[in-house]
Short mmCIF file of the C-alpha atoms (twelve columns), coordinates in Angstrom:
data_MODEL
# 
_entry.id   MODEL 
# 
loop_
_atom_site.group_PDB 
_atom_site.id 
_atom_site.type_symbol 
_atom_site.label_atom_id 
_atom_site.label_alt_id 
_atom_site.label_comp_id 
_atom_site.label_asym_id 
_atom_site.label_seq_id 
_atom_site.Cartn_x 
_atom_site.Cartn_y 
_atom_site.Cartn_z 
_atom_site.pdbx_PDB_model_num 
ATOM 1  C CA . UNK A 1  -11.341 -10.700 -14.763 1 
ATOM 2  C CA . UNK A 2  -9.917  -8.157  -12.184 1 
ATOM 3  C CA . UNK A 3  -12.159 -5.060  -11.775 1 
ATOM 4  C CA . UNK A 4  -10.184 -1.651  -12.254 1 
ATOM 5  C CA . UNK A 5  -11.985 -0.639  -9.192  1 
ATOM 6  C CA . UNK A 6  -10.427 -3.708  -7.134  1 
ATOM 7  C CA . UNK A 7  -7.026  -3.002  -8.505  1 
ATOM 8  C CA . UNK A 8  -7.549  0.575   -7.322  1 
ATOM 9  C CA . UNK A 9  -8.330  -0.429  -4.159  1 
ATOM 10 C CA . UNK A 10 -5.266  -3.214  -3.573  1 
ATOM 11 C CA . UNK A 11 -2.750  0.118   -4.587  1 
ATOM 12 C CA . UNK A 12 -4.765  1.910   -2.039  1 
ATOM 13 C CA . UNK A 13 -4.121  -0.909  0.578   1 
ATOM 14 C CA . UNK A 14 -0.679  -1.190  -0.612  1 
ATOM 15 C CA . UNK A 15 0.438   2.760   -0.138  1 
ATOM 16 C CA . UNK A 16 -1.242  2.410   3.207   1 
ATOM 17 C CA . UNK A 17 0.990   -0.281  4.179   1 
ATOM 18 C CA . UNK A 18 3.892   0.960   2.846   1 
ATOM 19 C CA . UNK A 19 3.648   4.113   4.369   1 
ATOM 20 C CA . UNK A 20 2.682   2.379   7.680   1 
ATOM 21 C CA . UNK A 21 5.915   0.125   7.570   1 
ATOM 22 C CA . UNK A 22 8.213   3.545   7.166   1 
ATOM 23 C CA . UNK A 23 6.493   5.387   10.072  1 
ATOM 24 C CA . UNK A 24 7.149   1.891   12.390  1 
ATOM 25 C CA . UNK A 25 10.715  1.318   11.014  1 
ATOM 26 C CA . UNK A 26 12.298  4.607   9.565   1 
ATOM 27 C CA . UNK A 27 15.566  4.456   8.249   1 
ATOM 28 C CA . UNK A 28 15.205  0.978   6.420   1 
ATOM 29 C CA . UNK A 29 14.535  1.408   2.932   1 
# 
């Protein structure tokens, strides 16, 4: 079973990278 904590953490890691990929390549949605 997938700990709410780990789930919280993989959205963490996934707004990091998202935000990372529109800093290297803005303009691409």
């Amino acid at each position: 079973m997938i700990r709410p904590q780990t789930l919280r953490t993989s959205l963490n890691c996934l707004h990091y990278y998202f935000r990372k990929s529109e800093k290297e390549s803005p303009g691409q949605s």
